[in-house]
PDB file as gemmi writes it, atoms N, CA and C in Angstrom:
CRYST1    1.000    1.000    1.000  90.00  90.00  90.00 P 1                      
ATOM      1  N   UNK A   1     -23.321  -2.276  20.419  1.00  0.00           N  
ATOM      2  CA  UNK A   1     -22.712  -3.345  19.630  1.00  0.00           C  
ATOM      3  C   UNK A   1     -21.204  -3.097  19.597  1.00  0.00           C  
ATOM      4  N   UNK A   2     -20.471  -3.936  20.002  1.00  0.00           N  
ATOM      5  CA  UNK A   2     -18.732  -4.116  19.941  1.00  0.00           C  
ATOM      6  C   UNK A   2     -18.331  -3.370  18.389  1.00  0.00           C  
ATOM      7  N   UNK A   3     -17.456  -2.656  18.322  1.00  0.00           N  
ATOM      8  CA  UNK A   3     -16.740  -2.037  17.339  1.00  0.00           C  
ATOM      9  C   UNK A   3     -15.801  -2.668  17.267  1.00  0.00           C  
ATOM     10  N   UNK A   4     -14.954  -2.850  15.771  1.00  0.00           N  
ATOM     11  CA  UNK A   4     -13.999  -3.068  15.458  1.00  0.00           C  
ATOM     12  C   UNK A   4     -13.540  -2.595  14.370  1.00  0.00           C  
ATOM     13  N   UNK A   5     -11.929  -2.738  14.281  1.00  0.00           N  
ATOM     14  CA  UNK A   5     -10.335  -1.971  13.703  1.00  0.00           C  
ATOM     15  C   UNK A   5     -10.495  -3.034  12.599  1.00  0.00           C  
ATOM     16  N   UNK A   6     -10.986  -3.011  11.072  1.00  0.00           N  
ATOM     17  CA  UNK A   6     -10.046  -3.730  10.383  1.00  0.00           C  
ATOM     18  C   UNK A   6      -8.651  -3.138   9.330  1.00  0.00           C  
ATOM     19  N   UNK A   7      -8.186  -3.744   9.405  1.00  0.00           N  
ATOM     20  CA  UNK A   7      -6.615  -3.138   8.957  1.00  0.00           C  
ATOM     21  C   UNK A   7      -7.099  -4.646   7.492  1.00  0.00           C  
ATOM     22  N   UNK A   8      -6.591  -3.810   6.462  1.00  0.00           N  
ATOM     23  CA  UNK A   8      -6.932  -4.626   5.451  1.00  0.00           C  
ATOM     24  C   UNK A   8      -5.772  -4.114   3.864  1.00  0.00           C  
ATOM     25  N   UNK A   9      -4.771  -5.179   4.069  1.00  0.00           N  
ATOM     26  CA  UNK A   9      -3.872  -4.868   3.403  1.00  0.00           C  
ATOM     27  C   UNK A   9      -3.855  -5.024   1.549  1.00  0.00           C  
ATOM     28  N   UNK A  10      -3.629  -3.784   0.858  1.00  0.00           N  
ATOM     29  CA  UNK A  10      -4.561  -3.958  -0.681  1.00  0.00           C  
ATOM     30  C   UNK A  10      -2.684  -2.869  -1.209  1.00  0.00           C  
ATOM     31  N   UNK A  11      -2.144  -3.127  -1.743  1.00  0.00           N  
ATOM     32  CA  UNK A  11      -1.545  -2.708  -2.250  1.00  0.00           C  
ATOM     33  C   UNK A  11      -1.838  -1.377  -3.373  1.00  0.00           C  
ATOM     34  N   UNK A  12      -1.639  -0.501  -3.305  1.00  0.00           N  
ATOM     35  CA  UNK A  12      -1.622   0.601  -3.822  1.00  0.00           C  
ATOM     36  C   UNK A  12      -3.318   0.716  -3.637  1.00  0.00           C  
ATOM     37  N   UNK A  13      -3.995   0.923  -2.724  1.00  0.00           N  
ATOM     38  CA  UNK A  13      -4.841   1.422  -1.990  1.00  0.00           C  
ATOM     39  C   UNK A  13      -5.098   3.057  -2.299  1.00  0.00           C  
ATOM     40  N   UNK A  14      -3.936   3.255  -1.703  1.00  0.00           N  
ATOM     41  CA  UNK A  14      -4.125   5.145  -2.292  1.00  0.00           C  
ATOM     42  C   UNK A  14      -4.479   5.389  -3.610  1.00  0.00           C  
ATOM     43  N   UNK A  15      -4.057   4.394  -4.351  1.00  0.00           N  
ATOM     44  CA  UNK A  15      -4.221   4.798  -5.909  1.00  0.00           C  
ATOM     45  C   UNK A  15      -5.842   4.535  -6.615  1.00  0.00           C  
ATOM     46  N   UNK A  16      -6.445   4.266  -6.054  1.00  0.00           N  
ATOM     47  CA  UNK A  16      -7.849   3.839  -6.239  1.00  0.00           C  
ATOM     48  C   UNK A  16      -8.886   4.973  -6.460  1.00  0.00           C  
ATOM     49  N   UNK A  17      -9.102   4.767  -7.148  1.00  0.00           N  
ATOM     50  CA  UNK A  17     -10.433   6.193  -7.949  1.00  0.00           C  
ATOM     51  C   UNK A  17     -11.596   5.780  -6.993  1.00  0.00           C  
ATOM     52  N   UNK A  18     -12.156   6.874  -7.121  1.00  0.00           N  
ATOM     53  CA  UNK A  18     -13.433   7.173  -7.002  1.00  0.00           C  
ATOM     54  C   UNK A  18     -14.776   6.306  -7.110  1.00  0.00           C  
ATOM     55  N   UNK A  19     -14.264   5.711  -8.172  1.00  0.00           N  
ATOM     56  CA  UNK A  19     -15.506   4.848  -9.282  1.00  0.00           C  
ATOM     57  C   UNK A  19     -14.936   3.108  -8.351  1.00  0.00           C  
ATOM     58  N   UNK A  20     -13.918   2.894  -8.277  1.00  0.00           N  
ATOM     59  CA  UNK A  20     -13.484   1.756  -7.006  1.00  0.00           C  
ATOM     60  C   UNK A  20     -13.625   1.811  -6.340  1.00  0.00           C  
ATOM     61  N   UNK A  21     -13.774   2.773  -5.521  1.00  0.00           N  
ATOM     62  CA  UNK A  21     -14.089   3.048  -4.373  1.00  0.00           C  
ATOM     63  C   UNK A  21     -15.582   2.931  -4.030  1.00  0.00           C  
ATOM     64  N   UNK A  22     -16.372   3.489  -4.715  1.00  0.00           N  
ATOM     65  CA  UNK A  22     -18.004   3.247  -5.000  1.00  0.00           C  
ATOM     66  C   UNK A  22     -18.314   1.709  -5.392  1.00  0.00           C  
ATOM     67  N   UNK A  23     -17.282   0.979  -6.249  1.00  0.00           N  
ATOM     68  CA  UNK A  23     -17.906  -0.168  -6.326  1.00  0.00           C  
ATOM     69  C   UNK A  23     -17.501  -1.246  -5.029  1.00  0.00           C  
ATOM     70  N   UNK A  24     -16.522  -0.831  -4.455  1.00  0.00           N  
ATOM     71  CA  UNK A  24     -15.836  -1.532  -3.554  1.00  0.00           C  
ATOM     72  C   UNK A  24     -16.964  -1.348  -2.595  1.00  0.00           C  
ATOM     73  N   UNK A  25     -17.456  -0.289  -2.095  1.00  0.00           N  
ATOM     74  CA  UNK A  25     -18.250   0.263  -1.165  1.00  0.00           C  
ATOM     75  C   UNK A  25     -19.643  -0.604  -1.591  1.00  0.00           C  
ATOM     76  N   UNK A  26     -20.561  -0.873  -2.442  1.00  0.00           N  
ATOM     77  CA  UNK A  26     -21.353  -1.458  -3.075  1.00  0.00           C  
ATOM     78  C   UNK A  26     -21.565  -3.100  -2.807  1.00  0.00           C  
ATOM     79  N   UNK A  27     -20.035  -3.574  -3.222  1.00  0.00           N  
ATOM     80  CA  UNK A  27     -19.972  -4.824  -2.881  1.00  0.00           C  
ATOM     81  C   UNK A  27     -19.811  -5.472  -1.139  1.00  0.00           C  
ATOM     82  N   UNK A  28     -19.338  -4.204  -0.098  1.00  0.00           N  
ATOM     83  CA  UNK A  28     -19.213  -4.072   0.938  1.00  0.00           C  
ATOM     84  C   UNK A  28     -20.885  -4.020   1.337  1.00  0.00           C  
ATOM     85  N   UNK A  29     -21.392  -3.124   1.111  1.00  0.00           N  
ATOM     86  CA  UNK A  29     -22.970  -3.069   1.085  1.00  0.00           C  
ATOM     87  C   UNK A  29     -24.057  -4.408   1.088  1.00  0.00           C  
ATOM     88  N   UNK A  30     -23.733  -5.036  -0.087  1.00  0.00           N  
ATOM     89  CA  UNK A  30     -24.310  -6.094  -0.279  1.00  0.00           C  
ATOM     90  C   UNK A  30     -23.742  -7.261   0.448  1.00  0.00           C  
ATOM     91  N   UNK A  31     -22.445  -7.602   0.909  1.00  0.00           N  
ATOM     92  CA  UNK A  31     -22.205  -8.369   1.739  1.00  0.00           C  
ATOM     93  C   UNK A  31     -22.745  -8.171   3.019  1.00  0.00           C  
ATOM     94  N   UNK A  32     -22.929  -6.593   3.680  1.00  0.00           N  
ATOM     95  CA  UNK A  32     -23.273  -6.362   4.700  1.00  0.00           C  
ATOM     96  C   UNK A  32     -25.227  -7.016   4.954  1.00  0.00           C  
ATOM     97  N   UNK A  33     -25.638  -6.751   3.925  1.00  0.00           N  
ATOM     98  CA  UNK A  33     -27.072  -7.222   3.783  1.00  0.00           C  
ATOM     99  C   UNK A  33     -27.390  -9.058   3.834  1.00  0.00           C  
ATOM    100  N   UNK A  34     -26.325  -9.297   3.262  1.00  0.00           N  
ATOM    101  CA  UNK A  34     -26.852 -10.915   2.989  1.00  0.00           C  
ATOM    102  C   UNK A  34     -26.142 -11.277   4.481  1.00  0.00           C  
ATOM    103  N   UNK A  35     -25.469 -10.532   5.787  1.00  0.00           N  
ATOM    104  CA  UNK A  35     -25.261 -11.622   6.667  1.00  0.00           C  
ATOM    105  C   UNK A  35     -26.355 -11.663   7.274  1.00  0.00           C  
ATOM    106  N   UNK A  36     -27.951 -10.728   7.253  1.00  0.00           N  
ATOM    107  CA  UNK A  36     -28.619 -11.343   7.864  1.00  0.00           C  
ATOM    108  C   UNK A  36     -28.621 -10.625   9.660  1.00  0.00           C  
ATOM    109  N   UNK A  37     -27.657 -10.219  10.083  1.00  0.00           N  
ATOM    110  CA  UNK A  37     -27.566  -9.657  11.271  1.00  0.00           C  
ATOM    111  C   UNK A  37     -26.749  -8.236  11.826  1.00  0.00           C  
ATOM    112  N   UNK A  38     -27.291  -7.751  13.203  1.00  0.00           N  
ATOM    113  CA  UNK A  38     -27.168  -6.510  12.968  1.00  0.00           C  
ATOM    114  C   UNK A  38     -25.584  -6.707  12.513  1.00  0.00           C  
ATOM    115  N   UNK A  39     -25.359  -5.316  11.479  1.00  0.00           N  
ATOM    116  CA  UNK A  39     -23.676  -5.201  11.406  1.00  0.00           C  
ATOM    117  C   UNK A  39     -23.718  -3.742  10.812  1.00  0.00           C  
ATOM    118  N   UNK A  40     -22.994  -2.580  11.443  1.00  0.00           N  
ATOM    119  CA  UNK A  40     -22.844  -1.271  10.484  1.00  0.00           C  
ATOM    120  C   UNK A  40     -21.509  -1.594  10.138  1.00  0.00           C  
ATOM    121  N   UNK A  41     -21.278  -0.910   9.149  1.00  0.00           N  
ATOM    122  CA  UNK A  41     -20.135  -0.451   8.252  1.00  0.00           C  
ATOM    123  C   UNK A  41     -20.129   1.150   8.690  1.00  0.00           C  
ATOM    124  N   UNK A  42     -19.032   1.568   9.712  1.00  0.00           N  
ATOM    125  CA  UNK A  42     -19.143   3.169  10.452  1.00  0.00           C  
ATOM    126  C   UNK A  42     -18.473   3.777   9.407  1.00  0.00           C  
ATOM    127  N   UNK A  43     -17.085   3.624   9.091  1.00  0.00           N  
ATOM    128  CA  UNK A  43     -15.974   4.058   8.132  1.00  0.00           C  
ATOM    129  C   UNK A  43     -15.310   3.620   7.289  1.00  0.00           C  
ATOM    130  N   UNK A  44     -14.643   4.073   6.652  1.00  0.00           N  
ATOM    131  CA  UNK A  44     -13.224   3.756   6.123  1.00  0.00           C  
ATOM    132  C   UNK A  44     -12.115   4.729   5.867  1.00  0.00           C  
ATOM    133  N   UNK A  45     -10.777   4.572   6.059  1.00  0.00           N  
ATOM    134  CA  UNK A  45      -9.673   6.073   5.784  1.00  0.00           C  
ATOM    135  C   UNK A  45      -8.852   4.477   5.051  1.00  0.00           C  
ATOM    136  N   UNK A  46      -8.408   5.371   3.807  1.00  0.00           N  
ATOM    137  CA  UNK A  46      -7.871   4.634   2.776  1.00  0.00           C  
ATOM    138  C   UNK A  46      -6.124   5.102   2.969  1.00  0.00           C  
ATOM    139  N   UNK A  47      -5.326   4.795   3.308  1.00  0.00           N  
ATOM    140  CA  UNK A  47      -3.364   4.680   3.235  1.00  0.00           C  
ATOM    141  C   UNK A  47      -3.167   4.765   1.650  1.00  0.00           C  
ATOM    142  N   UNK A  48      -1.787   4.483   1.674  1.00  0.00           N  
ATOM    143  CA  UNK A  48      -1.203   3.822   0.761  1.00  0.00           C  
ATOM    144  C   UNK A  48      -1.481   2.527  -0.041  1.00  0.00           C  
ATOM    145  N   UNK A  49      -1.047   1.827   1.082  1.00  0.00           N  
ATOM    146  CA  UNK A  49      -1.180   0.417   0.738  1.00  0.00           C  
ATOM    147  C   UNK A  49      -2.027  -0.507   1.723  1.00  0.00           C  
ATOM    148  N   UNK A  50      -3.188   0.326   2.476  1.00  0.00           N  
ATOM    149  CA  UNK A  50      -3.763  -0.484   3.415  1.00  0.00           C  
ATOM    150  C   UNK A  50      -5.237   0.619   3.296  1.00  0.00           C  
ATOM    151  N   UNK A  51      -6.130   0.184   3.949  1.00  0.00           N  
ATOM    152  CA  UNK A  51      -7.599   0.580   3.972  1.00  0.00           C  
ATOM    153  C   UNK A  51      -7.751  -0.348   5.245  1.00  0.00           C  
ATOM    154  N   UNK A  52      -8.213   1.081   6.616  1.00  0.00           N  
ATOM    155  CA  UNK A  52      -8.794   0.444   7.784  1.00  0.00           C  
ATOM    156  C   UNK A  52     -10.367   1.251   7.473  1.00  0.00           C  
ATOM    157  N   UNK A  53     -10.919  -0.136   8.352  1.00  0.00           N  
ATOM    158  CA  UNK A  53     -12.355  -0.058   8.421  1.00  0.00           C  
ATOM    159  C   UNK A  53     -12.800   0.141   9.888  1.00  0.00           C  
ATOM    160  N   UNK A  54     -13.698   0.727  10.028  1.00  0.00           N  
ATOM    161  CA  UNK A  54     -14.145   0.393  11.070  1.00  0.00           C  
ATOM    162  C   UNK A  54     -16.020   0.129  11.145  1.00  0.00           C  
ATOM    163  N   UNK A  55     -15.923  -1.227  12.372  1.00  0.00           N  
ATOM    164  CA  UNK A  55     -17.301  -1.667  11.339  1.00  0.00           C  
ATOM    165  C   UNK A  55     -18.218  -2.080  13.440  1.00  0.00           C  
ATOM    166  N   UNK A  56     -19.165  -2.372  13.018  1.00  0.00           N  
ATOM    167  CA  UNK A  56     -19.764  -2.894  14.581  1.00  0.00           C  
ATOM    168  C   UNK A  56     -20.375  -4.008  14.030  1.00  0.00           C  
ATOM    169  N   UNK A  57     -20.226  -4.971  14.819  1.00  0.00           N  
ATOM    170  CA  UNK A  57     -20.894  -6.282  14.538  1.00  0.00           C  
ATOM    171  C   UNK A  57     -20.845  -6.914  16.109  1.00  0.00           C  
ATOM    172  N   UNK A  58     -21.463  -8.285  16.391  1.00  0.00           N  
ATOM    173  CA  UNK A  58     -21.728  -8.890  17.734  1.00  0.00           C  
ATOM    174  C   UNK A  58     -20.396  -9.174  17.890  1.00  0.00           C  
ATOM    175  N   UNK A  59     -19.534  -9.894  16.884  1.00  0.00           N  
ATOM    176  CA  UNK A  59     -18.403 -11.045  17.165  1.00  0.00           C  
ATOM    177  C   UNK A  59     -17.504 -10.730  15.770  1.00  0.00           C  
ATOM    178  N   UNK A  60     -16.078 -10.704  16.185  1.00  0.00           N  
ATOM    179  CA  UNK A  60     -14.630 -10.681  15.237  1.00  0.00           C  
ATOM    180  C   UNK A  60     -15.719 -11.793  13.807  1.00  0.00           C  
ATOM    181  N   UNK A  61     -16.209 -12.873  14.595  1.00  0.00           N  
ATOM    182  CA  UNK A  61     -16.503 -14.177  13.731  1.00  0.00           C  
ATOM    183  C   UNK A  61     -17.311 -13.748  12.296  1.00  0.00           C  
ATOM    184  N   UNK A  62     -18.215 -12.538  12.775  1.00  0.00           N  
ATOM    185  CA  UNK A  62     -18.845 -11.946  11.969  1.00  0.00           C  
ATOM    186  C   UNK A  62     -18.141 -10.760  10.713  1.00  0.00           C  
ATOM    187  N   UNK A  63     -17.371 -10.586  11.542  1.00  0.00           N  
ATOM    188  CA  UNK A  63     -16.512  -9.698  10.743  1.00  0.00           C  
ATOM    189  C   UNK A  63     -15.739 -10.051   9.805  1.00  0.00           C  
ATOM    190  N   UNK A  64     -15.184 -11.561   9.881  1.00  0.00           N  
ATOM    191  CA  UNK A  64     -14.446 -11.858   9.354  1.00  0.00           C  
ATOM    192  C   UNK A  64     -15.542 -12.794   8.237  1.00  0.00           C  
ATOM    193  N   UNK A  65     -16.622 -12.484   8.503  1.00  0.00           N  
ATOM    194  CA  UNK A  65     -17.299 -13.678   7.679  1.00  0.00           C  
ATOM    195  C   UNK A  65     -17.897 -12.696   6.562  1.00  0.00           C  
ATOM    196  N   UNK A  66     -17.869 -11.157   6.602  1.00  0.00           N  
ATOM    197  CA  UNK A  66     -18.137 -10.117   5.877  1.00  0.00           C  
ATOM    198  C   UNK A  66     -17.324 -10.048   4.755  1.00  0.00           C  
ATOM    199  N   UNK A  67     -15.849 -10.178   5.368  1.00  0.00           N  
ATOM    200  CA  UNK A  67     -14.607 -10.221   4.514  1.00  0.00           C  
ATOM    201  C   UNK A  67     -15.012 -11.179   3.653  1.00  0.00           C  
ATOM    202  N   UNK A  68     -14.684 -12.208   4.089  1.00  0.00           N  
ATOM    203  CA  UNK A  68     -15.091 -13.499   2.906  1.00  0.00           C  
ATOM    204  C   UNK A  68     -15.919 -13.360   1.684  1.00  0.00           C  
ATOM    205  N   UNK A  69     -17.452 -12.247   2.006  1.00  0.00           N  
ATOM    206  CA  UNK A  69     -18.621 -12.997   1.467  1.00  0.00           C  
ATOM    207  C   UNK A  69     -18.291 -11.583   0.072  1.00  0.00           C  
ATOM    208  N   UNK A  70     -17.315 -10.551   0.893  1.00  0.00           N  
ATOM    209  CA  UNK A  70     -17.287  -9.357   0.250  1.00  0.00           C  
ATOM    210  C   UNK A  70     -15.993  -9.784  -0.618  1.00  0.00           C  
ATOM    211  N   UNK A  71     -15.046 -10.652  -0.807  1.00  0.00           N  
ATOM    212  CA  UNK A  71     -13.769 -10.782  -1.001  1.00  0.00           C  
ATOM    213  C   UNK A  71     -12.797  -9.795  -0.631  1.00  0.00           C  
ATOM    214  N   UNK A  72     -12.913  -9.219   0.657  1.00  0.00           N  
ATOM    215  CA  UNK A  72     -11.697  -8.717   1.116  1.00  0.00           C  
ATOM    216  C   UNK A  72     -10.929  -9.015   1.849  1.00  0.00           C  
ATOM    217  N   UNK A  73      -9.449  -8.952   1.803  1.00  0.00           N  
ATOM    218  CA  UNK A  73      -8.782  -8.944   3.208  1.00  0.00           C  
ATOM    219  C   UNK A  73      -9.024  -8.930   4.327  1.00  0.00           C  
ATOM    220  N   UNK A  74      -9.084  -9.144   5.274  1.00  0.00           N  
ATOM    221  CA  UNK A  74      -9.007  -8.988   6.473  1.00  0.00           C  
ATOM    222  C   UNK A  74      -8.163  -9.309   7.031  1.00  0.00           C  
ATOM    223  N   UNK A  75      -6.737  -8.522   7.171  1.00  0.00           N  
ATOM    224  CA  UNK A  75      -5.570  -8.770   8.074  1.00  0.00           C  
ATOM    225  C   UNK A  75      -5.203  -8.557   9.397  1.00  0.00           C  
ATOM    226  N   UNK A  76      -6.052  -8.186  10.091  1.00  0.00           N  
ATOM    227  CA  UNK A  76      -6.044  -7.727  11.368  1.00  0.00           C  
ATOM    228  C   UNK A  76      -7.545  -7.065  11.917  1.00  0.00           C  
ATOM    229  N   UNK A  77      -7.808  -8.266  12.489  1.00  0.00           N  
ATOM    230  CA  UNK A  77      -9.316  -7.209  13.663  1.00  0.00           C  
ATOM    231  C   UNK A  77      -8.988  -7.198  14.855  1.00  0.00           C  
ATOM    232  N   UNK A  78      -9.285  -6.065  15.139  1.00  0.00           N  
ATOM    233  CA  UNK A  78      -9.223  -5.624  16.660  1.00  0.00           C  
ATOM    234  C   UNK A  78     -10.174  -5.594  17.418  1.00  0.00           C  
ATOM    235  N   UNK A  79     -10.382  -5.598  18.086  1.00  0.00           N  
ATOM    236  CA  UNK A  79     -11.898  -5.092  19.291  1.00  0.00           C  
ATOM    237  C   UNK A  79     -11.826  -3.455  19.559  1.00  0.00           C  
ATOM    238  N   UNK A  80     -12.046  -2.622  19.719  1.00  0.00           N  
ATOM    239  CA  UNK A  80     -11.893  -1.447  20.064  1.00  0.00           C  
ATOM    240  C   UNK A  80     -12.495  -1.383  21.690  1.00  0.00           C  
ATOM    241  N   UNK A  81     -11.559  -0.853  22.312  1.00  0.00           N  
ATOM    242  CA  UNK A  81     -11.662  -0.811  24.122  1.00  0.00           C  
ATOM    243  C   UNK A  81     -12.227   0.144  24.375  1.00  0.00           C  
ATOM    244  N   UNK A  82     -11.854   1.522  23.826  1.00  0.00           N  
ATOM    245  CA  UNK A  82     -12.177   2.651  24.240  1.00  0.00           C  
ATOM    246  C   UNK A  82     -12.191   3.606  23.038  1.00  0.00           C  
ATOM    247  N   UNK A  83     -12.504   4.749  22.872  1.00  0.00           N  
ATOM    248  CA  UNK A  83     -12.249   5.914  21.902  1.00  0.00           C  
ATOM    249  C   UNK A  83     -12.383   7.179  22.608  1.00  0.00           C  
ATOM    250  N   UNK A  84     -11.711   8.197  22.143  1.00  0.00           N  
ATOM    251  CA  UNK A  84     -10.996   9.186  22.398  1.00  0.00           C  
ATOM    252  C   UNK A  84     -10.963  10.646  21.193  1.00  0.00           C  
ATOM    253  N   UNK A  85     -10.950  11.769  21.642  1.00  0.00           N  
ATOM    254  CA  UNK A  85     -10.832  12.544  20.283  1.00  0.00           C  
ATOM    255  C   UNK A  85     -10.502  14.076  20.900  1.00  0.00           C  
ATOM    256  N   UNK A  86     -10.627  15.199  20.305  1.00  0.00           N  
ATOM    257  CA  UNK A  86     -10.303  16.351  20.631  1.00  0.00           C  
ATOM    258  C   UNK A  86     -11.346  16.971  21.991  1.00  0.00           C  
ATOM    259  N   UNK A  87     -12.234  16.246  21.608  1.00  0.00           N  
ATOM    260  CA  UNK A  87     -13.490  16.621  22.656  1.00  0.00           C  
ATOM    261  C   UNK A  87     -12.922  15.947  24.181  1.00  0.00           C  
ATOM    262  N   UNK A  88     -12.712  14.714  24.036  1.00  0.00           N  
ATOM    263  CA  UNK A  88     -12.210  14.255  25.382  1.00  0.00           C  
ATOM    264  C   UNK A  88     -11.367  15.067  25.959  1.00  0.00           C  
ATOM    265  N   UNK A  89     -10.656  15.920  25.445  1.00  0.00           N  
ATOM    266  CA  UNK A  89     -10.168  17.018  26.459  1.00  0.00           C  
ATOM    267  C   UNK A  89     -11.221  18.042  27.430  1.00  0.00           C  
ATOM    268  N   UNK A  90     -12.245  18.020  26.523  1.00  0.00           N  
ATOM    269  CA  UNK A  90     -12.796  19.416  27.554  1.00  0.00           C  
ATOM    270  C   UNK A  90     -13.603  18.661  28.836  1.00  0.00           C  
ATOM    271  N   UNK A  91     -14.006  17.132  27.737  1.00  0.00           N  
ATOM    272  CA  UNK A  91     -14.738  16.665  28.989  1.00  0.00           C  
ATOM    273  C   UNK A  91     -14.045  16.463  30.270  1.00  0.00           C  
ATOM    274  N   UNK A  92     -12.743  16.403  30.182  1.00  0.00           N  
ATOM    275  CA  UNK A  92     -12.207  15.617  31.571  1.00  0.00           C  
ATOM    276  C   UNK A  92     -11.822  17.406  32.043  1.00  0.00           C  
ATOM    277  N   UNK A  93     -11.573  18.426  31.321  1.00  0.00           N  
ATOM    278  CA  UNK A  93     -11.460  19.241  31.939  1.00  0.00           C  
ATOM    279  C   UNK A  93     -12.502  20.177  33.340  1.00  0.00           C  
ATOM    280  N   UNK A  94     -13.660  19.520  32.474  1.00  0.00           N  
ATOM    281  CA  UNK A  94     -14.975  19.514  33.054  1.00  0.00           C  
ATOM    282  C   UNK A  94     -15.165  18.959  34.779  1.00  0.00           C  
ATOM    283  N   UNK A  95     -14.955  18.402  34.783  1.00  0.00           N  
ATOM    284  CA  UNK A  95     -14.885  17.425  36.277  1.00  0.00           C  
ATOM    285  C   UNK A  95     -14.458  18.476  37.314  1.00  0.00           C  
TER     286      UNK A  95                                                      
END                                                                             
């Protein structure tokens, strides 16, 4: 299933407890359930003033229809092309 980058702009983001964060996550949850089709919710790393997600769904269309049902932002989705990490070093060393 296609992965995607959401970049989701929330002003003082960093400043958000624990207990927001759980309910935010909750209401993310339950939006994820009522679309009805496959969709994970993989992550989230919380900024300052922004919270990216990263989520898998068929289509951006879906993603953005998560946002809505969840009331969040969605300022930017990406498609994700490729991924990469500390490990991809040994593999290519491998060859």
């Amino acid at each position: 299933m296609p992965r995607f980058v959401i970049e989701r702009e929330i002003p003082g983001a960093g400043n958000l407890s624990q207990e927001e964060l759980a309910e935010i996550a909750r209401t993310s949850n339950e939006a994820v359930a009522s679309l009805g089709v496959p969709y994970t919710w993989v992550n989230s790393y919380v900024t300052d003033d922004k919270i990216y997600c990263v989520h898998e769904a068929e289509d951006a269309e879906t993603i953005l229809e998560h946002a809505r049902r969840g009331g969040f932002p969605a300022n930017n989705v990406s498609a994700v092309s490729n991924e990469f990490g500390p490990q991809s070093a040994a593999a290519a060393t491998a060859r």
